[in-house]
N, C-alpha and C positions, 0 to 999 in steps of 0.2 A: 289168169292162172292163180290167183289169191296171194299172190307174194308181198304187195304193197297194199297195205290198209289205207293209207291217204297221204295223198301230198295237197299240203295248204295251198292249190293256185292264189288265192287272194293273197297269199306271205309272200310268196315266189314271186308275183308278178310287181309287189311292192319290192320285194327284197334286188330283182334286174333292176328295178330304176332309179334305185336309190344310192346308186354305189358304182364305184369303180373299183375293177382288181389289178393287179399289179402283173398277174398271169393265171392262164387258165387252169391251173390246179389249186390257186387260191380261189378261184369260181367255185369249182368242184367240190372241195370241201365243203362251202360254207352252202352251196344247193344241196349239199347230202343232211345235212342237221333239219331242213326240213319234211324230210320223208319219213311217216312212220311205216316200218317193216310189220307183219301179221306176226301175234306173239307165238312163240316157239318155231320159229322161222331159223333155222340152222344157219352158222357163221358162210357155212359157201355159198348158198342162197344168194343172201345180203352180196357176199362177193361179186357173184355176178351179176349180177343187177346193179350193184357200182361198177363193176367193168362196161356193162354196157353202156349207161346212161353216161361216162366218162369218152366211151371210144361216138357216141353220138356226139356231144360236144366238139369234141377234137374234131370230128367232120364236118358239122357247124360252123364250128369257126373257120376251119380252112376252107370251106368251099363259099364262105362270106353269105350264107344263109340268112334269111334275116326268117326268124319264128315268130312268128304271132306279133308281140307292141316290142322285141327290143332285135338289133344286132348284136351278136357276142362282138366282133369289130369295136362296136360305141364303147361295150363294157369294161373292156380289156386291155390296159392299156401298150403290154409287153409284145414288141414285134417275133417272129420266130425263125429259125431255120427251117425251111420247108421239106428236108429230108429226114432230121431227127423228129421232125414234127410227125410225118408220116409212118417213122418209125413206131413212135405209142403208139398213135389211132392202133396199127394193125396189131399191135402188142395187147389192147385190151379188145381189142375185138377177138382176137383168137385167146385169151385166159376166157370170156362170158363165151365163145364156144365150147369149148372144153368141157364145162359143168352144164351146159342148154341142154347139151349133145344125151345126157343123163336123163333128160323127160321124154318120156312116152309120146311117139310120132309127134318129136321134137321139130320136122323139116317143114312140115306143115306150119307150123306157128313161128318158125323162123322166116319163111318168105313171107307170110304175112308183115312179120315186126319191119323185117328190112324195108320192105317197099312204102311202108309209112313213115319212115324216117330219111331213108336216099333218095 
């Protein structure tokens, strides 16, 4: 969809193994400084594309995923309430609905995105 010009996996995958966080929005920020957005890319854009990439994580970690070489579990080291926890996942999964819902035969590249990530 042209929205992200690049994310450094070589930074990323050094940046998982080098570090522990104290909780997973301290994650989230410091995985967002490495993605560059496409220039003149509108502030909601960006929005939801950090809602999503945020409500993926939250699913990540509570479903004790392990992705590719790390566990969010190893990274992270802040236990959670499992209800308030489930409460964001769905709070950012329906804000990156909201604005998805705005592209053109949007449903189509929604089941695709979900079934790569769930």
């Amino acid at each position: 969809m042209g929205l992200i010009e690049k994310i450094e996996l070589n930074q990323v995958l050094k940046f998982l193994n080098n570090k522990k966080w104290d909780n997973i929005e301290e994650f989230i920020v410091n995985f967002f400084k490495k993605i560059t957005f496409t220039k003149n890319l509108d502030e909601d854009k960006k929005i939801m594309i950090n809602n999503f990439y945020t409500f993926v994580f939250y699913h990540a970690y509570f479903k004790k995923w392990k992705l590719q070489k790390f566990s969010l579990l190893k990274i992270i080291n802040k236990e959670v309430d499992e209800i308030e926890f489930n409460h964001q996942k769905r709070h950012y999964y329906y804000n990156f609905l909201d604005e998805f819902k705005k592209i053109k035969d949007y449903n189509k590249y929604l089941i695709k995105l979900l079934r790569k990530v769930i």
